[in-house]
C-alpha positions in Angstrom: 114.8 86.8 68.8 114.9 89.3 65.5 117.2 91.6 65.4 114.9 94.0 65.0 113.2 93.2 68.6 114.7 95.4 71.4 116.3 93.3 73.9 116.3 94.0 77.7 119.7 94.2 79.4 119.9 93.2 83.2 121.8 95.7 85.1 124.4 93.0 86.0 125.7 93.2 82.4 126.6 97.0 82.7 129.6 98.5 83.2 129.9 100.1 86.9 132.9 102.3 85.3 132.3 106.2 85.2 133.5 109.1 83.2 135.4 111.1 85.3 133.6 114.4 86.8 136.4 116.2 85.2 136.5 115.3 81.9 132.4 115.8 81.7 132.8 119.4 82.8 135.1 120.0 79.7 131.8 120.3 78.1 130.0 123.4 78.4 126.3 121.9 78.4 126.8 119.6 81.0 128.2 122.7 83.4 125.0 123.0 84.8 124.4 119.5 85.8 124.9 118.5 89.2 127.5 116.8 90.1 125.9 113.8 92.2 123.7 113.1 88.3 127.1 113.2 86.5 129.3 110.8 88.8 127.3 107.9 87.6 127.3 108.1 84.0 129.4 105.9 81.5 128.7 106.9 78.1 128.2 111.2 77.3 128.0 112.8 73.3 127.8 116.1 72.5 126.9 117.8 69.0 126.7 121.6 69.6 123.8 122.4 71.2 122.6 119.0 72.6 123.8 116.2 73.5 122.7 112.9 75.2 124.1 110.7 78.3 123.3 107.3 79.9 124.2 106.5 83.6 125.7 103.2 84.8 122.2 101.3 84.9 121.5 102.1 81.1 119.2 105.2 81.1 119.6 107.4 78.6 118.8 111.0 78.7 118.9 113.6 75.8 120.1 117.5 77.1 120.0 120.6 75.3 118.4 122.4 72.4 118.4 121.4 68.9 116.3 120.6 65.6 112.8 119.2 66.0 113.2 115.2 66.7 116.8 115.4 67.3 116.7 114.8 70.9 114.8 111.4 70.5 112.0 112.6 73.5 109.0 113.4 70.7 108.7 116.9 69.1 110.8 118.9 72.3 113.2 121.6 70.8 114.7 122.4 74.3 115.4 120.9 77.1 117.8 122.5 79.6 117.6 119.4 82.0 118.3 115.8 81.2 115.0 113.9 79.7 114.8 110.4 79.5 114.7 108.6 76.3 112.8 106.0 76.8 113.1 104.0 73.9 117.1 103.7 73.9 117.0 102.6 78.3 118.1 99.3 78.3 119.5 98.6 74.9 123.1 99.2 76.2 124.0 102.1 73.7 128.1 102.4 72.9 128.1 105.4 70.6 126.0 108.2 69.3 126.4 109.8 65.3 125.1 113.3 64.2 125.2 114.6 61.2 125.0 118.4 60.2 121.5 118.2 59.8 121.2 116.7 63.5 119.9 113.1 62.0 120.7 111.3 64.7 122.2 107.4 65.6 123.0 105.0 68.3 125.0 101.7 68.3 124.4 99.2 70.4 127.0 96.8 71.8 125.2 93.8 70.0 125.3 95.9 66.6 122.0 97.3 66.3 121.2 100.6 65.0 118.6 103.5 66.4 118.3 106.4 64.4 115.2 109.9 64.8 115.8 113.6 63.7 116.0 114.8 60.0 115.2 111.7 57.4 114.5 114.4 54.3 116.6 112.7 52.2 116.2 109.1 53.4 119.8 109.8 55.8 118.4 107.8 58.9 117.5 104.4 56.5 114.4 104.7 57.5 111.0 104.6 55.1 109.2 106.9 56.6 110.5 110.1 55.1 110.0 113.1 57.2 110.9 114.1 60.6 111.1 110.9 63.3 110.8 112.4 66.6 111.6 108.7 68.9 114.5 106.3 67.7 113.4 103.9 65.3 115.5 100.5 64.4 117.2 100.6 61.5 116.7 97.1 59.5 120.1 96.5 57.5 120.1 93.8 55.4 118.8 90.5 56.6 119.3 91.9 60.1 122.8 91.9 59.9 124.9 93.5 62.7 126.8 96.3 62.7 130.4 97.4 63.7 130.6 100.5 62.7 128.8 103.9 61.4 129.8 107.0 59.5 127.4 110.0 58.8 128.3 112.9 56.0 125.9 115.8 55.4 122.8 113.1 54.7 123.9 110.1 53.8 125.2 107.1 56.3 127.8 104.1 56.0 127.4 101.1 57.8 129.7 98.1 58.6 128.8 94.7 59.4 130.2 93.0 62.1 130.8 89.2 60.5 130.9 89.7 56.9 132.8 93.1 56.8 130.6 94.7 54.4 129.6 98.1 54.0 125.9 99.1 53.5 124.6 102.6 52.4 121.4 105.1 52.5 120.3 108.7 52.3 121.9 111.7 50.4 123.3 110.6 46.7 123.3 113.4 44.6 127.5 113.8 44.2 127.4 109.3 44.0 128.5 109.0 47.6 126.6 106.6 48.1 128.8 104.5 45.7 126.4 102.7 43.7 126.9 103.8 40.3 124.0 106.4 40.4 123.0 109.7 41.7 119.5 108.5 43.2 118.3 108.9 46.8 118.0 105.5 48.8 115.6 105.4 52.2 116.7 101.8 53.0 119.9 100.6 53.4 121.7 99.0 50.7 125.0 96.9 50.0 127.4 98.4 48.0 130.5 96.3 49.1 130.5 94.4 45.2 131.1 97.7 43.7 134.0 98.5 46.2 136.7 95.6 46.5 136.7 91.9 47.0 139.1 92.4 49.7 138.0 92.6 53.6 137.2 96.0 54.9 138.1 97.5 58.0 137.1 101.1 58.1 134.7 103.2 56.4 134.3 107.0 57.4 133.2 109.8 55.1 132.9 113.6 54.7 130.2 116.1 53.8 129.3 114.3 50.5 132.4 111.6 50.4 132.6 108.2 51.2 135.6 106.0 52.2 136.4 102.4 53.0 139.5 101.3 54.0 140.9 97.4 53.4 142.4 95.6 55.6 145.8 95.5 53.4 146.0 99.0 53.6 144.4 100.4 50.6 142.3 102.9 50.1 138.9 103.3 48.0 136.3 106.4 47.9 133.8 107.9 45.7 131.4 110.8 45.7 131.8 114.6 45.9 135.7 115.4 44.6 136.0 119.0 43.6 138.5 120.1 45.9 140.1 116.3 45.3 139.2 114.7 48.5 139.1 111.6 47.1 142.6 111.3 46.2 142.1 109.8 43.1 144.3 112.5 41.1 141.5 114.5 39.8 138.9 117.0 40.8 135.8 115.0 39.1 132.7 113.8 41.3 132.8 109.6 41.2 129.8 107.4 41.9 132.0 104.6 41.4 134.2 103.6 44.2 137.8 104.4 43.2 141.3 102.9 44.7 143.4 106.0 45.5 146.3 107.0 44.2 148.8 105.8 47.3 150.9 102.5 47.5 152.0 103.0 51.0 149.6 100.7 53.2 147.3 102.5 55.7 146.5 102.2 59.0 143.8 104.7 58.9 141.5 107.4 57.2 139.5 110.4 58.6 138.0 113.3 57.1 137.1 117.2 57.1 134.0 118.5 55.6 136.1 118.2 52.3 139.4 117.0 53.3 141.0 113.6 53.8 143.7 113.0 56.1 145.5 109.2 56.3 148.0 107.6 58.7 150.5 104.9 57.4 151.1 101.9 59.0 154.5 103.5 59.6 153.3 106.5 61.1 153.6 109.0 58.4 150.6 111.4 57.9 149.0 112.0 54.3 146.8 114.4 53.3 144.4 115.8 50.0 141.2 118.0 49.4 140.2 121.6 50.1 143.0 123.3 52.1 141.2 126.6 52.2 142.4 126.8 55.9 145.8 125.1 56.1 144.0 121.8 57.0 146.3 119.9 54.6 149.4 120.8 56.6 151.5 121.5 53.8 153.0 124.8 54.6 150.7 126.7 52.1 146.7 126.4 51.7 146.7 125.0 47.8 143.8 122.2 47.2 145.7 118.6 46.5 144.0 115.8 44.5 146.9 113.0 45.7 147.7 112.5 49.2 150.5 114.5 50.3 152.7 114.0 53.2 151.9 116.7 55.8 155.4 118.9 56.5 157.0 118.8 59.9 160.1 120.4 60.8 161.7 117.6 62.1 161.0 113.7 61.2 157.4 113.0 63.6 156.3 108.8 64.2 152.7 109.5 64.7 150.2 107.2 66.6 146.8 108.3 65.8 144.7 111.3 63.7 141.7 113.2 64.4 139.2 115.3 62.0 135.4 115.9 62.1 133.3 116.6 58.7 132.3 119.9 60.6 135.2 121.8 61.1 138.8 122.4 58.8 140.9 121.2 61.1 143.3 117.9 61.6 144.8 116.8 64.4 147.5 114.1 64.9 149.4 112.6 68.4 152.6 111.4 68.7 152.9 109.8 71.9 152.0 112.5 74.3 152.3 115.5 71.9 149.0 116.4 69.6 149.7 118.6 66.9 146.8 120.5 64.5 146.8 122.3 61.9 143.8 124.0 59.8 141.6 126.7 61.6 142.6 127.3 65.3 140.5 130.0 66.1 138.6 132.3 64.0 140.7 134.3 62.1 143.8 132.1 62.8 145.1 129.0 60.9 148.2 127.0 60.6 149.4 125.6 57.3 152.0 123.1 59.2 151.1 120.7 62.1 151.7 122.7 65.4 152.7 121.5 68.9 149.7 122.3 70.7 148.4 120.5 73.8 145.9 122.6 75.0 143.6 120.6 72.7 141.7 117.4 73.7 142.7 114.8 71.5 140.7 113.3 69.9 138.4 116.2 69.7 138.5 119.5 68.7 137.1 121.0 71.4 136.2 124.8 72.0 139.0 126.8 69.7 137.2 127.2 66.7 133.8 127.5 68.2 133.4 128.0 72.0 129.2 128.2 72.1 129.0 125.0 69.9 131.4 122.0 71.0 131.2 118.9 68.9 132.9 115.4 70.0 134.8 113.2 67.5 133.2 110.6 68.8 131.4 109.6 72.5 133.2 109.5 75.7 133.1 106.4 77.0 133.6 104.8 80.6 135.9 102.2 79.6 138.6 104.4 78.3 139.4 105.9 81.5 139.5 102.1 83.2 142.7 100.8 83.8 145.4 100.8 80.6 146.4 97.5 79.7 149.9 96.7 79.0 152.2 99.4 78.9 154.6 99.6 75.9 157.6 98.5 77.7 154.8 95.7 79.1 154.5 94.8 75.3 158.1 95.1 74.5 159.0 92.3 77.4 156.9 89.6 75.1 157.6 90.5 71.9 160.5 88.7 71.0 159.2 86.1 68.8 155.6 87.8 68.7 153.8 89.3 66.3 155.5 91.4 63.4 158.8 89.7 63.5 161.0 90.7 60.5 164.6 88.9 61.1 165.9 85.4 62.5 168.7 84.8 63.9 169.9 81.2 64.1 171.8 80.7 67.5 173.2 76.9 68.9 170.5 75.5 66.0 167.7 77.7 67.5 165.6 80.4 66.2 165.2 84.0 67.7 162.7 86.0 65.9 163.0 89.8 66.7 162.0 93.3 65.1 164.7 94.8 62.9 163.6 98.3 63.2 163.9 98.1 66.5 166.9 96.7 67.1 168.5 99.5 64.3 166.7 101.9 66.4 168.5 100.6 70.0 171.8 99.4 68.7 174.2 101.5 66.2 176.4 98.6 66.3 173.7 96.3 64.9 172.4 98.7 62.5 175.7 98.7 61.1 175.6 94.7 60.8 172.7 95.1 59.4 173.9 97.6 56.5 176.9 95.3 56.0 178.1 92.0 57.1 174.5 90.7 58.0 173.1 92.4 54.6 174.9 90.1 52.4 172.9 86.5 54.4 169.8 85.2 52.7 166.9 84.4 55.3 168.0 83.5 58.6 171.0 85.4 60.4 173.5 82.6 61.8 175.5 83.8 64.5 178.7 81.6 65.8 180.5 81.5 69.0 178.0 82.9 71.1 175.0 81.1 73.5 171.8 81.3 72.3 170.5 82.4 75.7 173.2 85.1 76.0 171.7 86.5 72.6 168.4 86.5 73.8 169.2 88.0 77.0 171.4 91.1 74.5 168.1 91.2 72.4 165.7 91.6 75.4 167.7 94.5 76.8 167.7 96.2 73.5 164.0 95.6 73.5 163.3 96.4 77.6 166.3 97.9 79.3 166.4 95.1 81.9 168.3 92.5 82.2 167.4 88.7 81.2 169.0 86.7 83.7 169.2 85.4 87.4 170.7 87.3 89.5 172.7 84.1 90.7 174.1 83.3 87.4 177.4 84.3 87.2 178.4 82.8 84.1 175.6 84.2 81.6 176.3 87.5 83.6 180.0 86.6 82.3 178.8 85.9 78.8 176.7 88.7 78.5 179.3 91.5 79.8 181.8 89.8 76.8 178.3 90.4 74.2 178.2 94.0 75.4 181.4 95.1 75.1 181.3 93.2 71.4 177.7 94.9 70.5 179.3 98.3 72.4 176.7 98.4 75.1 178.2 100.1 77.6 174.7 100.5 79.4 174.3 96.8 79.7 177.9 96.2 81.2 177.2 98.0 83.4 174.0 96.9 84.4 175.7 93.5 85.0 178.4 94.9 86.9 175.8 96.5 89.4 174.3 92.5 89.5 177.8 91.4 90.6 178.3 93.9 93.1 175.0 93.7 94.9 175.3 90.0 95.3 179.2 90.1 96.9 178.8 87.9 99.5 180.7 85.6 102.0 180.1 82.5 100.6 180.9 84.0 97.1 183.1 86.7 97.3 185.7 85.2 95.2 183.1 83.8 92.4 182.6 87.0 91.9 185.9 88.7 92.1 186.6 85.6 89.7 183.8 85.9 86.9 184.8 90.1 87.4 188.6 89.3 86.7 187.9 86.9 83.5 185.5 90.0 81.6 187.4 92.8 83.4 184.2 94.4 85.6 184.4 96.8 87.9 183.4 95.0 91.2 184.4 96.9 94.4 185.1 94.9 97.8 182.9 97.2 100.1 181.9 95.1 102.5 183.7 91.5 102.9 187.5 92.2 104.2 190.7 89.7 103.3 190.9 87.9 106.9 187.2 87.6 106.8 187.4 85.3 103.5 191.0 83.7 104.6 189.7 82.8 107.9 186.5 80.9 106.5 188.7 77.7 106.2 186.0 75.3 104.4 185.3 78.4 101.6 188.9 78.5 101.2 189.6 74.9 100.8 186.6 74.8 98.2 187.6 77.8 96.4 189.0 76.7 92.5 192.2 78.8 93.1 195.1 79.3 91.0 198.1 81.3 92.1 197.8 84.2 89.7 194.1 84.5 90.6 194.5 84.3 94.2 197.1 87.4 93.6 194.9 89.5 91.8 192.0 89.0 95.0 194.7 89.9 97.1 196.1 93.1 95.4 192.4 94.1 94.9 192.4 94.0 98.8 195.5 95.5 100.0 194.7 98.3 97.6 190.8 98.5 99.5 192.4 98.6 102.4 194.9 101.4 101.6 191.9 103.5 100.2 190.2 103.0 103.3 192.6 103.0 105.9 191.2 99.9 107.2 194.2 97.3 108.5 191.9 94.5 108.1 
């Protein structure tokens, strides 16, 4: 079958996962929907005035009021209930693209590309120039299959899924469509030889900007540059894609209508371009042609960012926090990223313009399905996983572990690390301690739980000696809980021993002196020496004083 062909899906394929109800009626045009329609849908997009949905059992259905042809259901300007759109039903749609002139896209899960609406300039990749009122298949390349899509003011990136490279159509009067020229294409072409040999991973774009980020971290973009969104350390338009001036590696790009905005792979938050509105986060609203760390009151790890190409605004989240910065409201702007939750990251939402919501990109089912692993899920593996930065050679065995962390969780370690361990080449070799009692150190450090059964005194031993070496109170006294839960009968004085030998603080609660004395075959098998069996005996005369107890 071509890739061109539309494929029927069978409904046992589709996801049976729903948006929730309440995270649909965020959205002001599906308010009027009732509710029973909305419980079953998996996939919802808005772009101000329209926006289109598809239930569990893949129909899709365009809403709203918009440009002619940019609801996909023929020459319809308005439709104030949801119309089918016949064309897209069945071909398992993941995510919708608009641009400003309401050209419109969907992806499907097996990389094929829909577009209708506005193609004026050639922005849908499509021949036919005009207006295309039903989605049509886009033909990119030899049928290649695509990953990704980014739309500017009216002209369109594409990413393939196996090859990584990064096609290109419509709008090219600024170069943004990276091709050395300033002429209009209407089919798609590949520009990837003029960006980078290396692999790319992300490609997003502004009004009339392009970017493609590698998968080392750099940066390359070319087009419109007047207010320096391109980062290239001028204010001159480029057809020519153009590394950027940064040597930090990044994790990834978005952009404003002219504004770029970068996290690091460290979680540090850069940005350049038209800062008319504060959208820079700078602390004052001067236009940048380098990207510029945004300025925070206080050091900020950030996770993710957020922009749209309609709107000066930026958002980032740090853990559960978002902060924005850029217009709020009309008439109000900040110039430094605020705490302010109220917004639904990653969209903007209703603050700047409450009749005309746009999404950063489609809801989707599956992100409200369970979460996978937790982060302190991920920390109890990651000993020895991925992006291990330090060895340590215990009993002729290697423990790979994540320095920043451990600086992060231990002072006394980040002092070793700053001084005695600074001065060893390559592998850390540590002497006089078990390799299993180092792991267990490293996994609380990592987890806040202990590595070790319950039952096993002697590690518990070991590992309350580590502690107090490493000065981790918390974790001696973890292990000191351990002991005192499992005081029992049979090995009350085990304990009392193991206790005695790393000086823990183990309580006799509930087994009494004549209780242990009288259990003749414990006694008899009991390693006692004279000066330990004195210690277990002051420990319970002085319980029994405490408690008044004569036994």
């Amino acid at each position: 079958m071509n890739m061109g062909d539309l494929v029927e899906i069978r409904v046992s394929q589709l996801a049976e996962k729903t948006i929730p109800l309440k995270e649909l009626k965020k959205w002001n045009i599906f308010s009027t929907i009732d509710d029973n329609f909305l419980q079953n849908i998996r996939i919802a997009h808005v772009h101000g005035t329209f926006g289109f949905l598809i239930t569990t059992d893949d129909v899709v259905y365009a809403i709203g009021s918009g440009p002619i042809g940019s609801l996909g259901i023929g020459k319809s300007e308005s439709v104030p209930s949801p119309v089918k759109i016949d064309t897209l039903c069945g071909q398992f749609v993941r995510e919708f693209f608009t641009n400003a002139k309401a050209s419109c896209f969907a992806l499907t899960k097996d990389g094929r590309v829909f577009a209708w609406g506005s193609n004026l300039l050639g922005e849908l990749g499509i021949e036919t120039v005009g207006i295309i009122t039903t989605p049509k298949l886009v033909k990119v390349g030899d049928g290649a299959k695509i990953s990704q899509l980014s739309v500017g003011f009216a002209h369109t990136l594409a990413l393939t899924m196996d090859t990584a490279e990064v096609f290109v159509w419509g709008y090219n009067h600024y170069g943004q469509l990276g091709l050395r020229d300033e002429t209009n294409r209407s089919k798609p072409r590949n520009a990837t030889s003029n960006i980078t040999s290396n692999k790319i991973k992300q490609i997003c774009s502004s009004q009339f900007s392009s970017f493609a980020l590698t998968q080392s971290g750099d940066l390359y973009s070319w087009g419109h540059n007047a207010t320096g969104e391109l980062g290239i350390g001028n204010f001159i338009h480029s057809n020519i894609p153009t590394k950027a001036i940064f040597d930090t590696p990044i994790k990834k790009v978005i952009n404003g209508p002219y504004h770029t905005v970068v996290l690091t792979k460290s979680g540090e938050v850069y940005a350049c371009g038209s800062n008319s509105e504060g959208q820079l986060g700078i602390g004052d609203k001067t236009n940048l042609n380098v990207l510029t760390r945004v300025a925070t009151d206080v050091e900020i790890i950030f996770d993710d960012i957020s922009s749209m190409s309609k709107i000066n605004q930026s958002l980032a989240k740090s853990k559960d926090t978002t902060f924005a910065w850029g217009e709020i409201h009309k008439g109000i702007s900040f110039n430094n990223p605020t705490e302010l939750n109220s917004l639904n990251f990653p969209h903007p939402m209703t603050l700047v313009k409450k009749e005309a919501q746009f999404m950063y990109k489609s809801l989707c089912a599956s992100n409200y399905e369970e979460k996978g692993k937790s982060v302190l899920q991920t920390l109890e593996t990651a000993i020895g996983g991925p992006g291990t930065d330090v060895e340590f050679k215990v009993e002729g065995s290697i423990i790979k572990a994540h320095k920043s962390i451990l600086i992060l969780r231990s002072d006394c370690i980040a002092r070793k690390f700053s001084e005695s361990w600074n001065k060893q080449d390559g592998q850390i070799e540590l002497q006089d301690v078990k390799r299993d009692t180092f792991y267990a150190l490293l996994y609380f450090l990592y987890t806040d739980k202990l590595y070790c059964r319950d039952v096993d005194f002697d590690t518990l031993s070991d590992l309350m000696k580590l502690a107090d070496q490493y000065r981790e109170t918390d974790l001696r006294k973890k292990c000191e809980s351990v002991l005192q839960k499992q005081i029992k009968l049979e090995n009350v004085f085990t304990i009392y021993k193991v206790a005695g030998e790393c000086n823990a603080k183990v309580e006799l609660n509930t087994i009494t002196f004549v209780d242990y004395i009288s259990s003749g075959d414990l006694l008899d098998k009991a390693n006692l020496s004279g000066q330990e069996f004195l210690r277990f005996t002051k420990a319970w005369a002085e319980k029994s004083k405490n408690s008044g107890d004569p036994n």
